[in-house]
C-alpha positions in Angstrom: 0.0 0.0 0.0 1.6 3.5 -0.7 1.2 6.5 1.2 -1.4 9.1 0.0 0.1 11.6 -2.1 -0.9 14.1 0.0 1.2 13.5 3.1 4.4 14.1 0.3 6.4 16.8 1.6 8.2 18.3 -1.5 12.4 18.1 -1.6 11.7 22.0 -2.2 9.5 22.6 0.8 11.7 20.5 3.5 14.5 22.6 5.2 17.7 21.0 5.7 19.4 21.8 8.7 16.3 23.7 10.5 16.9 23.4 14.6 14.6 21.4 16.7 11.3 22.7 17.3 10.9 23.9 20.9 7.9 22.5 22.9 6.4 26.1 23.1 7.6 26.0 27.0 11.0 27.1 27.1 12.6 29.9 26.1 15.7 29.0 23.3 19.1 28.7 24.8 20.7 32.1 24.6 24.3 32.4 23.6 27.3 32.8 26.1 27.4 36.6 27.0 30.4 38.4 26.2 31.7 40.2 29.5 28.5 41.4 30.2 27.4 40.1 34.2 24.9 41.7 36.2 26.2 43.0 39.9 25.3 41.3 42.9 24.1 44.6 44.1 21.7 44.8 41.6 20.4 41.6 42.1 19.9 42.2 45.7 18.3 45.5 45.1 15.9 43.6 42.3 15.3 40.9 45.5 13.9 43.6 47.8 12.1 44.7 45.2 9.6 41.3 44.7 9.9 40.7 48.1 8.0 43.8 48.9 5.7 42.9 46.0 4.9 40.2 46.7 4.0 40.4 50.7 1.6 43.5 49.9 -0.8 40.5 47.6 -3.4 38.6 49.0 -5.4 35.4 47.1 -8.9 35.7 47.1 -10.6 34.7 50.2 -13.2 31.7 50.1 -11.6 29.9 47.1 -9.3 26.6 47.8 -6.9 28.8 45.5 -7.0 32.0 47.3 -7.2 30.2 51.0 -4.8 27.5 50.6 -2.5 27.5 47.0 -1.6 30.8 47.2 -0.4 31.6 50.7 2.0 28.1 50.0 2.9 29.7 46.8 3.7 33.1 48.5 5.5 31.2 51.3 8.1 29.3 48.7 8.7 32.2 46.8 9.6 34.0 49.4 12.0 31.2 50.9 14.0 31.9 47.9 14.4 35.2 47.6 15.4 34.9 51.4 18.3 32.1 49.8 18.7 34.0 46.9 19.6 37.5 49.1 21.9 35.2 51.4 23.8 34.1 48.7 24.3 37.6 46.9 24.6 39.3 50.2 27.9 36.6 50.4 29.3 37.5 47.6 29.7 41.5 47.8 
């Protein structure tokens, strides 16, 4: 049985050395930076900055989400920006 001619891609249609499609989810690799590196200061500063964002937001009150998933959520996020300004706070 042969394959409907339908589902034939064209030689002229098919790219040769195309890269791998990405799953839609991730961002593509970038490329090594040349010299450029963001100070630790600024990244501490940047820290503070989401810290205080995020402690000011509440979830919505009588939803599982608001009552239960978003507290966690706010509680994780802000164990690692606590790790993240111990680390950076090392390294000035």
């Amino acid at each position: 049985m042969t394959p409907c001619f339908c589902l034939h891609i064209p030689a002229s249609h098919q790219h040769r050395s195309s890269p791998p499609a990405s799953n839609g989810m991730l961002p593509p690799a970038s490329k090594p930076g040349r010299g450029k590196t963001t100070a630790a200061a600024t990244l501490l500063d940047l820290t503070k900055d989401a810290e205080i964002a995020i402690s000011c937001r509440k979830g919505r009150s009588g939803t599982a989400a608001g009552d239960v998933a978003f507290p966690k959520g706010k509680e994780n996020l802000a164990s690692v920006l606590k790790r993240y300004k111990r680390r950076l706070s090392n390294r000035q």
